[in-house]
C-alpha positions as a Markdown table, in Angstrom:
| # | Residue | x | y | z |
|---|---|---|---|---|
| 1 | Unk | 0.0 | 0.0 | 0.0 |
| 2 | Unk | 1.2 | 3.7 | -0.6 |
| 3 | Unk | 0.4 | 7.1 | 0.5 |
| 4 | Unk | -1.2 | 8.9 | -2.2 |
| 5 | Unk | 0.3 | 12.5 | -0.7 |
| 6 | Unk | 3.5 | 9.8 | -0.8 |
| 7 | Unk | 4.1 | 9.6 | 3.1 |
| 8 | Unk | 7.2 | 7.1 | 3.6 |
| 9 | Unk | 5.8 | 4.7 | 5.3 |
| 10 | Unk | 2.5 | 4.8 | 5.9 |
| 11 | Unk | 2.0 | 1.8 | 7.6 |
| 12 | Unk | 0.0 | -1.2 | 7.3 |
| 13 | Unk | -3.5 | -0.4 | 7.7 |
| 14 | Unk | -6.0 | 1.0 | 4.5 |
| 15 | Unk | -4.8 | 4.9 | 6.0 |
| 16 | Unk | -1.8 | 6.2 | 6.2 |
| 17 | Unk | -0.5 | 6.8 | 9.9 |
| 18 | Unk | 1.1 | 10.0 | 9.1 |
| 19 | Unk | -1.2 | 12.0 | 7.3 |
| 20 | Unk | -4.5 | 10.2 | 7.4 |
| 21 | Unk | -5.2 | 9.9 | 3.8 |
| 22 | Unk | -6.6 | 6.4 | 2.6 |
| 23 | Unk | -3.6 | 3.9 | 1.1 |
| 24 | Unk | -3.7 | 2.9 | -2.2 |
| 25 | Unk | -2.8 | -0.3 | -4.0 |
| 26 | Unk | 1.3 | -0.3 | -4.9 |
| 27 | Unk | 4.6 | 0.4 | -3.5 |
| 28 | Unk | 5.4 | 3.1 | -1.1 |
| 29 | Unk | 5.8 | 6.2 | -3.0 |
| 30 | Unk | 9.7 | 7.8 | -2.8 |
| 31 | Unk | 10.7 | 10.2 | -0.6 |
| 32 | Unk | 8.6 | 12.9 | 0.0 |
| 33 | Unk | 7.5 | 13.3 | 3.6 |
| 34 | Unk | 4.1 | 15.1 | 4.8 |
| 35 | Unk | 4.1 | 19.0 | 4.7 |
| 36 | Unk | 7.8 | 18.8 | 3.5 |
| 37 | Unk | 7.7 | 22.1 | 1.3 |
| 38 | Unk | 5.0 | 23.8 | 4.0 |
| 39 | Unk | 5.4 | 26.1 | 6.9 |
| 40 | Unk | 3.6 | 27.6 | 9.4 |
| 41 | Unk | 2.2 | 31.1 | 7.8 |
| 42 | Unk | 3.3 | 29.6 | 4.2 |
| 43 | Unk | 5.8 | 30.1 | 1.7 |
| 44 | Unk | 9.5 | 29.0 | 2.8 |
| 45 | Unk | 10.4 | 25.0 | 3.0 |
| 46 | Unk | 12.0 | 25.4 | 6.3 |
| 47 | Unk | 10.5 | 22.1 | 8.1 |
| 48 | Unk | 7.9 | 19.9 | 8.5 |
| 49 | Unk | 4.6 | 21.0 | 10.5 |
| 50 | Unk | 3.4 | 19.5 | 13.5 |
| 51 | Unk | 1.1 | 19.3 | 16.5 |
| 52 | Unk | 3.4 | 17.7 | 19.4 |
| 53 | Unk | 1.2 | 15.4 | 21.6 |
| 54 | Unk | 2.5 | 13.0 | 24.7 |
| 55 | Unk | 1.0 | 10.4 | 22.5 |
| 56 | Unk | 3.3 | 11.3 | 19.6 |
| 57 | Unk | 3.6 | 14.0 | 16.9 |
| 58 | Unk | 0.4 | 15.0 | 14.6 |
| 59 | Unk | 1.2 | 15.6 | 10.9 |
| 60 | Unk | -0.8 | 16.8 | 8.2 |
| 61 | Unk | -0.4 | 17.5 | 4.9 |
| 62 | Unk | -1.6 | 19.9 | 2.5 |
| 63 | Unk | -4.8 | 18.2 | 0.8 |
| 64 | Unk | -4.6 | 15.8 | 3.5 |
| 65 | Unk | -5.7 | 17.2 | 7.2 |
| 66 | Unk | -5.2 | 14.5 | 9.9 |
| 67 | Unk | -9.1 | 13.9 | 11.9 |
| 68 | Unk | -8.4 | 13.8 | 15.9 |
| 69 | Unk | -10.7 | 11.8 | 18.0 |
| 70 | Unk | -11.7 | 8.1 | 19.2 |
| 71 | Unk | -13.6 | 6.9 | 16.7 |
| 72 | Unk | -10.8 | 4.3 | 14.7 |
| 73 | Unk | -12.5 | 4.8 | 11.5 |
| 74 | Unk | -12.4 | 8.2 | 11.2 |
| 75 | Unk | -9.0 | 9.1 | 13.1 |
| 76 | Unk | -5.3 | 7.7 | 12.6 |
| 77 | Unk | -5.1 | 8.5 | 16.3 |
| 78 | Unk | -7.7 | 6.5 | 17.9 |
| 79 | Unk | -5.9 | 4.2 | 19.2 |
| 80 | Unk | -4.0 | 7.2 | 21.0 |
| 81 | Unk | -7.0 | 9.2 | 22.1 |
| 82 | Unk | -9.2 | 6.2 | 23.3 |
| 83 | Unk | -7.6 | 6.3 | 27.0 |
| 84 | Unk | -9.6 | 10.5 | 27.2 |
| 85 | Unk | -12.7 | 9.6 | 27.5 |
| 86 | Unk | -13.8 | 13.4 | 27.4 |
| 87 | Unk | -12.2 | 13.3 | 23.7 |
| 88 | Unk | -15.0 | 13.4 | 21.3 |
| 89 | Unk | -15.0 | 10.4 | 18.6 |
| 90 | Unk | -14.8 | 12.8 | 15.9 |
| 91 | Unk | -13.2 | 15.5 | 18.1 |
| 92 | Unk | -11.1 | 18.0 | 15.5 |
| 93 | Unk | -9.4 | 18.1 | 12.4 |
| 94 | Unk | -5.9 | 19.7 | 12.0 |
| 95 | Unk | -4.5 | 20.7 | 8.5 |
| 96 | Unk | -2.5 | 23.0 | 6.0 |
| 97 | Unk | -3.8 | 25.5 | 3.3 |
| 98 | Unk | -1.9 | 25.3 | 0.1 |
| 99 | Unk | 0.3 | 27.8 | 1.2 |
| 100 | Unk | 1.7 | 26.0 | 4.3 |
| 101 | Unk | -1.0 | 28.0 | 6.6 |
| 102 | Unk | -1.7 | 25.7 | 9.8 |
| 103 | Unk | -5.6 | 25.5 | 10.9 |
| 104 | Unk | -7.6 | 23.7 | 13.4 |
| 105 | Unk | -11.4 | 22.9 | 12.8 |
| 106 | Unk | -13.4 | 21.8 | 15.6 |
| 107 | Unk | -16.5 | 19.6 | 15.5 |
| 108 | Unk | -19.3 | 20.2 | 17.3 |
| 109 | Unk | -18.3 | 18.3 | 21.3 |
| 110 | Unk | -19.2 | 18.6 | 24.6 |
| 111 | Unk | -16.2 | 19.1 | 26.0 |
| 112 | Unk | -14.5 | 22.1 | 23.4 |
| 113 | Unk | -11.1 | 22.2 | 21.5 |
| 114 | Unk | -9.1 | 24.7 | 23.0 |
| 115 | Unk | -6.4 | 27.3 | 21.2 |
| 116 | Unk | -3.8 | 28.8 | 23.7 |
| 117 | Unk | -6.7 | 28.5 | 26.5 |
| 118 | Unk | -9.5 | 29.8 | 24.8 |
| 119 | Unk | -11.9 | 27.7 | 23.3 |
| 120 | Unk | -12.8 | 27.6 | 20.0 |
| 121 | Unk | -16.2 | 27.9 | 18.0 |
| 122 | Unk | -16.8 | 24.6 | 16.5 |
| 123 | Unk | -17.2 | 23.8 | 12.4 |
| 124 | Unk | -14.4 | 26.5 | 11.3 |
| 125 | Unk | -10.9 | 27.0 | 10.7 |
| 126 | Unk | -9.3 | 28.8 | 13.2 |
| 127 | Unk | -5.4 | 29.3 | 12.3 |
| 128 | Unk | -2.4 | 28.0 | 14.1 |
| 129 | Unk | 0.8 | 29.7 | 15.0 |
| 130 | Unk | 4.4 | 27.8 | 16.1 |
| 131 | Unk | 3.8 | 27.7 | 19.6 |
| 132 | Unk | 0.5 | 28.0 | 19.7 |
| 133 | Unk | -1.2 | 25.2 | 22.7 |
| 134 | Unk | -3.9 | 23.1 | 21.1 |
| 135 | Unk | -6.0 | 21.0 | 24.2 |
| 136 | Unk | -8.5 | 18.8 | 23.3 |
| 137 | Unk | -11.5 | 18.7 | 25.7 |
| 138 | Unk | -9.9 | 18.7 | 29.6 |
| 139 | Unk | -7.2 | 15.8 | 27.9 |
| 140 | Unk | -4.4 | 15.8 | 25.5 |
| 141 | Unk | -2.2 | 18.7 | 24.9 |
| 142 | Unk | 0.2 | 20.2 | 21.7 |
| 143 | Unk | 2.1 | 22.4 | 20.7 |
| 144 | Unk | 2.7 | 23.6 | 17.3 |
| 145 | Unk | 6.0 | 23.7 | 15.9 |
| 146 | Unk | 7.6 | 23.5 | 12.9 |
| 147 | Unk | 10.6 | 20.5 | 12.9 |
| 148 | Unk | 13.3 | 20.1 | 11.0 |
| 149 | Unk | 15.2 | 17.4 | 9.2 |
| 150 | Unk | 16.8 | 16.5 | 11.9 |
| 151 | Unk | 14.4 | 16.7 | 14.6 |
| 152 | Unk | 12.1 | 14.4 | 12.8 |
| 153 | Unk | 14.8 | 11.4 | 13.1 |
């Protein structure tokens, strides 16, 4: 199976664990990792974007955002989320404009998506900066930050 956005590696399953998108029937494609060229705030390839959880790092790709919640059909993080119970099953979705822009879009929950504290109006993008503190519900915390090469390995 390969990663259509061509994710090295994307793992076993019918979706790619880094990005989220759905496999497809063939060899893993090359080298090209998620959000490679993209930024946070667009243009220059300096690193890779990411949301840092304790549960590992969150990494979408530009016409690929990464869905964040329990349900193991809808979210590559599941698994990882399934231990908060106050984490919606379809909780949020994190992604990238074409122009490297980060953005979080909440789903309508319970318990709220939070941006630096404040919590954020569900069913629209609201954008991310690097350092920005991304809480899900009263559970799982990120950061955003922007890694490169050689934080990745």
């Amino acid at each position: 199976m390969k990663c259509p956005l061509g994710c090295a590696d994307p793992g076993s399953t019918t979706m790619c664990a880094h990005c989220g998108s759905d496999l497809e029937p063939g060899s893993p494609a090359g080298d090209t990792r998620p959000g490679e060229q993209e930024t946070v705030g667009g243009g220059a390839s300096a690193g890779v974007l990411a949301v840092r959880f304790a549960f590992g790092d969150v990494l979408p790709c530009p016409d690929s955002p990464v869905r964040l919640g329990r349900d193991p059909l809808w979210s590559p993080y599941a698994t990882s989320l399934s231990a908060h119970r106050n984490v919606s099953r379809r909780h949020a979705t994190v992604g990238l404009d074409p122009d490297g822009g980060a953005w979080i879009d909440p789903e309508q929950t319970p318990n709220g998506t939070f941006r630096n504290g404040e919590e954020l109006p569900p069913n629209r993008r609201h954008p991310l900066s690097r350092g920005d503190l991304v809480r899900l519900a009263a559970g799982p915390e990120g950061v955003v930050a922007v890694m490169n090469e050689e934080e990745e390995r």
